[in-house]
KOLTOR-851973 format. One line per field, with one value per atom (N, C-alpha, C): residue number from 1; residue in three letters; chain; atom name; x, y, z. Coordinates in steps of 0.2 Angstrom, whole numbers, m for minus. Example, Ala and Ser with C-alpha at 12.3 -4.5 7.8 and 13.67 -1.06 7.14 Angstrom:
residues 2
i <- 1_1_1_2_2_2
aa <- ALA_ALA_ALA_SER_SER_SER
ch <- A_A_A_A_A_A
at <- N_CA_C_N_CA_C
px <- 66_62_66_64_68_64
py <- m28_m22_m16_m11_m5_0
pz <- 39_39_39_35_36_39
end
This chain:
residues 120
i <- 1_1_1_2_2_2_3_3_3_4_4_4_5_5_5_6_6_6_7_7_7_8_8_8_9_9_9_10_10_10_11_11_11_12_12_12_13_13_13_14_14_14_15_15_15_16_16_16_17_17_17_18_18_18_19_19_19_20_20_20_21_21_21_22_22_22_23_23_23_24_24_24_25_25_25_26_26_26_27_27_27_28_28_28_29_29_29_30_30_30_31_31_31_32_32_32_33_33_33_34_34_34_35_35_35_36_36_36_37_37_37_38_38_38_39_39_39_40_40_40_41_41_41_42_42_42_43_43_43_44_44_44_45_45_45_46_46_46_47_47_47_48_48_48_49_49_49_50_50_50_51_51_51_52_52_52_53_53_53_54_54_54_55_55_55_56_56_56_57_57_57_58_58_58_59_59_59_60_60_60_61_61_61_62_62_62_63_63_63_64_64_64_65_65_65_66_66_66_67_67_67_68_68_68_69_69_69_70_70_70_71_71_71_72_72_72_73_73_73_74_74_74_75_75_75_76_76_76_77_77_77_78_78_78_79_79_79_80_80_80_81_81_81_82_82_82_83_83_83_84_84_84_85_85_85_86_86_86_87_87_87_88_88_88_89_89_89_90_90_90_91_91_91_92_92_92_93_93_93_94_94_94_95_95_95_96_96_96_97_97_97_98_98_98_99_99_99_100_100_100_101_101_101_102_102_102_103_103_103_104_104_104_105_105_105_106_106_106_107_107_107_108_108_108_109_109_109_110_110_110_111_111_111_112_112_112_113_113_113_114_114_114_115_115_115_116_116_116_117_117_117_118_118_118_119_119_119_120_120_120
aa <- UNK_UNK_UNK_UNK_UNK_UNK_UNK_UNK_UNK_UNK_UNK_UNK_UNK_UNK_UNK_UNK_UNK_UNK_UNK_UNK_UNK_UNK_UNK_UNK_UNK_UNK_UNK_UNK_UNK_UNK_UNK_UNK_UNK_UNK_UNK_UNK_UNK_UNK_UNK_UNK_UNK_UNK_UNK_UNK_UNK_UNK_UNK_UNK_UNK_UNK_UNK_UNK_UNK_UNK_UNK_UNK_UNK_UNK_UNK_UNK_UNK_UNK_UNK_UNK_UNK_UNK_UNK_UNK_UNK_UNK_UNK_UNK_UNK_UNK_UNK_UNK_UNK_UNK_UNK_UNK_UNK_UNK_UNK_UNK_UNK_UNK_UNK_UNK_UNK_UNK_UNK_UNK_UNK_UNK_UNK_UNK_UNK_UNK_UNK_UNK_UNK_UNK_UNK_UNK_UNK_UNK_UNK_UNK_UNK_UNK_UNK_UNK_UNK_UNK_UNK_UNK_UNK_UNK_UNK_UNK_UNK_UNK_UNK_UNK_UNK_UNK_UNK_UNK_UNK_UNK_UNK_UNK_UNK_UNK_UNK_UNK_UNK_UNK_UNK_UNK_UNK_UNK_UNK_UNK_UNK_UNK_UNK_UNK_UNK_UNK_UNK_UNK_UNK_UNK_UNK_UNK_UNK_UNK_UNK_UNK_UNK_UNK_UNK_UNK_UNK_UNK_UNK_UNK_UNK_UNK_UNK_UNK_UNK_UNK_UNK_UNK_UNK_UNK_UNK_UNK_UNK_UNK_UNK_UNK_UNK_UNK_UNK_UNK_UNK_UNK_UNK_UNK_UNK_UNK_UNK_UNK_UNK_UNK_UNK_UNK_UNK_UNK_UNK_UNK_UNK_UNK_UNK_UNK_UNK_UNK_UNK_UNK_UNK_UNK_UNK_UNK_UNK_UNK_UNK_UNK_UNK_UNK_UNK_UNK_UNK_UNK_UNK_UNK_UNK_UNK_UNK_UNK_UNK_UNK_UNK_UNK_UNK_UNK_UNK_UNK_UNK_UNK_UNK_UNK_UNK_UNK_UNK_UNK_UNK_UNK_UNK_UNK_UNK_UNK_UNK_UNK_UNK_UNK_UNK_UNK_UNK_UNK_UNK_UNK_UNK_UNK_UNK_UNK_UNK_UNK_UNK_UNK_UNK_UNK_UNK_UNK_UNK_UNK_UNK_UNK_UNK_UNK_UNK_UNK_UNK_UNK_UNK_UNK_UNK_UNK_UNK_UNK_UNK_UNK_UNK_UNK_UNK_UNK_UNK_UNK_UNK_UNK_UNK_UNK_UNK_UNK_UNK_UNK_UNK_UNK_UNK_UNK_UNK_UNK_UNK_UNK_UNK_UNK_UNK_UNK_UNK_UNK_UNK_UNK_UNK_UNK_UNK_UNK_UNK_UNK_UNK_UNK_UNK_UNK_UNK_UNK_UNK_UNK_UNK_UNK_UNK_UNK_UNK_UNK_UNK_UNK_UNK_UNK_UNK_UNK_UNK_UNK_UNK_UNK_UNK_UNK_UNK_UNK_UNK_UNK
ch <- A_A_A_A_A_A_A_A_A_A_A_A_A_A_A_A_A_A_A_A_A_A_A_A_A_A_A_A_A_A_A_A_A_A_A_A_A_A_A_A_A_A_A_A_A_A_A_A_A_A_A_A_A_A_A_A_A_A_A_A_A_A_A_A_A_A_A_A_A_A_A_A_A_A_A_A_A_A_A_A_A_A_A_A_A_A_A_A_A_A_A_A_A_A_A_A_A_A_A_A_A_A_A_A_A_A_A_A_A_A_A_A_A_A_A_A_A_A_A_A_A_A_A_A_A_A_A_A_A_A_A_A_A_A_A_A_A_A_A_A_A_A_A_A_A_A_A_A_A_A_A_A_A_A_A_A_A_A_A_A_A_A_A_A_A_A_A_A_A_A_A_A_A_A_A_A_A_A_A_A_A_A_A_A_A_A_A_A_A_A_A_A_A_A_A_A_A_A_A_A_A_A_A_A_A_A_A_A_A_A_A_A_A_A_A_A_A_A_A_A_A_A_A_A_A_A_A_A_A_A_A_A_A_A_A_A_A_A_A_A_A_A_A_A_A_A_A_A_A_A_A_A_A_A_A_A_A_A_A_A_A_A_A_A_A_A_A_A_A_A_A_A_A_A_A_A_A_A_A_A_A_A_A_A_A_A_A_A_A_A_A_A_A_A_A_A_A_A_A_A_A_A_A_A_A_A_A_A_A_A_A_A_A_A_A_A_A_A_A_A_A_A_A_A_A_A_A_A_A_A_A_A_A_A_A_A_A_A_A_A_A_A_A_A_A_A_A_A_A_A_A_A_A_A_A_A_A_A_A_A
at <- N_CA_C_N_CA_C_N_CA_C_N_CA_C_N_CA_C_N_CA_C_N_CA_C_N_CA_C_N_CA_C_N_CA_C_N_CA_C_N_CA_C_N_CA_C_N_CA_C_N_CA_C_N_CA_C_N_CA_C_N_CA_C_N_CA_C_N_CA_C_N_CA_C_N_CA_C_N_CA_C_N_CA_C_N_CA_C_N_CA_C_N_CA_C_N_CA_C_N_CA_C_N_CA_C_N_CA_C_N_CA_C_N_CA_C_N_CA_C_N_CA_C_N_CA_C_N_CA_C_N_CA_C_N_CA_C_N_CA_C_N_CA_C_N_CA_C_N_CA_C_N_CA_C_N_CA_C_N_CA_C_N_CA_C_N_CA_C_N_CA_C_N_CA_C_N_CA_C_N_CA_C_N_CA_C_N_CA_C_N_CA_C_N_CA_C_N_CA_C_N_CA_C_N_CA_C_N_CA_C_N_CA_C_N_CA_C_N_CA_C_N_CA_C_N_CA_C_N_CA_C_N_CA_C_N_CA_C_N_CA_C_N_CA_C_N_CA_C_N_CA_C_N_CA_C_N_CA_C_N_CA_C_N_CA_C_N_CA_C_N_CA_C_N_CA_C_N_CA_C_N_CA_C_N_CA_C_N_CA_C_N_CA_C_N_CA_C_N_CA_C_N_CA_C_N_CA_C_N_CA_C_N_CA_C_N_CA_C_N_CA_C_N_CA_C_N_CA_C_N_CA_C_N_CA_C_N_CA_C_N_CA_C_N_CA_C_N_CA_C_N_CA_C_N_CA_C_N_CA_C_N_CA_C_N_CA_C_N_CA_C_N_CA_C_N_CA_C_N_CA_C_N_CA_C_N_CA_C_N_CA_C_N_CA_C_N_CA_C_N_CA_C_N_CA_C_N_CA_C_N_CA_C_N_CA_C_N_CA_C
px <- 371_374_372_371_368_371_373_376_371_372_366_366_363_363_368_372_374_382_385_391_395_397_401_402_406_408_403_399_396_391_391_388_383_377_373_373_377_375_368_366_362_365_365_368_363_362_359_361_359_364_356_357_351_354_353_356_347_351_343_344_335_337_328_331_324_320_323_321_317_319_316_321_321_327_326_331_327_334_330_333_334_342_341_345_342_344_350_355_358_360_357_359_364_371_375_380_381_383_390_394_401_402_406_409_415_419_424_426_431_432_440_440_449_450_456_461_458_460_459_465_463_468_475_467_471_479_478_487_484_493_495_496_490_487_486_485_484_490_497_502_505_504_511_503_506_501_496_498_498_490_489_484_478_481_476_472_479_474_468_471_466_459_458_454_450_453_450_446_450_446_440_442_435_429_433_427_425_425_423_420_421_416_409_411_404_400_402_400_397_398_395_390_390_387_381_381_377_373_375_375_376_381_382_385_381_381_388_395_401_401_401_403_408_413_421_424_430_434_440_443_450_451_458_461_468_469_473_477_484_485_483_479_476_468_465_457_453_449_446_441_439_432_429_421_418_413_411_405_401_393_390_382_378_375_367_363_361_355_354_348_348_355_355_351_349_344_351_351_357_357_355_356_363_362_365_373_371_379_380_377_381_383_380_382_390_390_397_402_402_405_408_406_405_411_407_412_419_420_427_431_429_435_435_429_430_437_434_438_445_446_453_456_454_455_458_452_458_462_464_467_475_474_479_482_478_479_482_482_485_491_491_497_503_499_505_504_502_501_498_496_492_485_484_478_470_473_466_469_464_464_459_458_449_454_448_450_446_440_435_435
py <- 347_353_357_365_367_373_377_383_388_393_398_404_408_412_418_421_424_424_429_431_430_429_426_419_416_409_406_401_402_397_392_385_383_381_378_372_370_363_364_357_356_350_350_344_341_337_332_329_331_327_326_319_315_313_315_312_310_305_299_305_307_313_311_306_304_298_293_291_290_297_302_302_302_303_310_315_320_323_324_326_334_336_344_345_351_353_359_357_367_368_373_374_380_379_384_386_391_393_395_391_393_396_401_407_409_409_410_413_420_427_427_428_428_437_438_443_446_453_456_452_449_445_440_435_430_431_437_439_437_435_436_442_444_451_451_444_444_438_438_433_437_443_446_446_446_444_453_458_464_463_459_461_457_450_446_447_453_453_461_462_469_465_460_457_455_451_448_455_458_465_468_467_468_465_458_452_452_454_455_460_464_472_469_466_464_459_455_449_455_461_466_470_471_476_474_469_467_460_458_452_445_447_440_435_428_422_417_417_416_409_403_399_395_398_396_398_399_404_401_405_404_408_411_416_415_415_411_418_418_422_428_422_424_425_421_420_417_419_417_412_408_405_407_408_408_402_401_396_402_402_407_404_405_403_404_401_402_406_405_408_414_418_426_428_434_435_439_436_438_446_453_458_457_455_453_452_446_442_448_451_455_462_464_470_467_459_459_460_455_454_463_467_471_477_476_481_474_470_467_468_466_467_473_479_486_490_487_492_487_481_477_481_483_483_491_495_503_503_500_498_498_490_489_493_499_502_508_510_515_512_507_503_503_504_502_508_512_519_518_515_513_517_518_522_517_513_508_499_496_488_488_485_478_470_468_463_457_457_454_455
pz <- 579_578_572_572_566_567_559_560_562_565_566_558_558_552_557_559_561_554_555_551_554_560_562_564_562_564_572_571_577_575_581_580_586_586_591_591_599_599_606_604_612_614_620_626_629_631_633_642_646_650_657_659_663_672_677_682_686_691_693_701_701_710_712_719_721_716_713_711_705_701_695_693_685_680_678_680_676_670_666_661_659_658_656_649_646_639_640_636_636_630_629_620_621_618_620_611_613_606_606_600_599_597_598_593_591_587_585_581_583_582_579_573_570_571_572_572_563_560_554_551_544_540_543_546_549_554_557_558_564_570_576_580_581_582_591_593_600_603_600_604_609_611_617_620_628_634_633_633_632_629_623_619_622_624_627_633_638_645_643_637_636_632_630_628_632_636_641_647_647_652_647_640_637_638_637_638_643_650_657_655_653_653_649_643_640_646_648_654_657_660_666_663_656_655_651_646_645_649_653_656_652_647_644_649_647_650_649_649_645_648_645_649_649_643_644_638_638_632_632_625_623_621_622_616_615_611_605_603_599_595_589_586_579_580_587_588_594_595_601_600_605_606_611_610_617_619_622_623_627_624_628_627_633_635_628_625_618_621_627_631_630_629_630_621_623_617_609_604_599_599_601_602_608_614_620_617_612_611_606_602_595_598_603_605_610_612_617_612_607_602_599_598_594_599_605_611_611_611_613_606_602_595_592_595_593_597_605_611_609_610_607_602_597_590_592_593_596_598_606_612_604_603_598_594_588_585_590_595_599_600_602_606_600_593_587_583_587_581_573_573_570_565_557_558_557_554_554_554_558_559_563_558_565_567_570_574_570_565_565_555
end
């Protein structure tokens, strides 16, 4: 495992995994990348279902528009993880990242009349 240079919290591992097909061992690599996205000053910013399922619809939106690779998530009160596929090229993940805690982050701010808060 090794951090990547990215500003966001975000870890590359590569997996290893060998099944026997025909008599042949074949071996595959997946190098997939963690990311984990906090809330603006560690707050509970995503605990009423309200903020999550808008998250989650953003998160679907970047998945369609960008064709990011997601290969399994969490989202937490305070913060998300993703597991996203390392093969996507880093414009791809920074432009998803960017539409989900931007459009979360207004949605929010409208939802609390609110004049400023990020998510990130």
């Amino acid at each position: 495992m090794y951090k990547c240079d990215n500003k966001k919290h975000c870890y590359k591992f590569k997996l290893k995994a060998a099944y026997k097909c025909h008599e042949q061992i074949v071996t595959i690599y997946l190098v997939i990348y963690h990311i984990t996205h906090r809330c603006h000053k560690k707050e509970f910013l995503l605990k009423l279902v309200k903020g999550r399922q808008r998250f989650l619809h953003w998160l679907f939106q970047a998945k369609k528009r960008y064709d990011l690779s997601i290969l399994n998530y969490i989202v937490t009160s305070n913060h998300i993880d993703l597991l996203v596929d390392a093969g996507e090229p880093h414009e791809t993940i920074s432009k998803s990242i960017q539409l989900i805690a931007g459009r979360t982050g207004q949605e929010y701010k409208q939802r609390k009349n609110r004049k400023s808060l990020e998510l990130g």
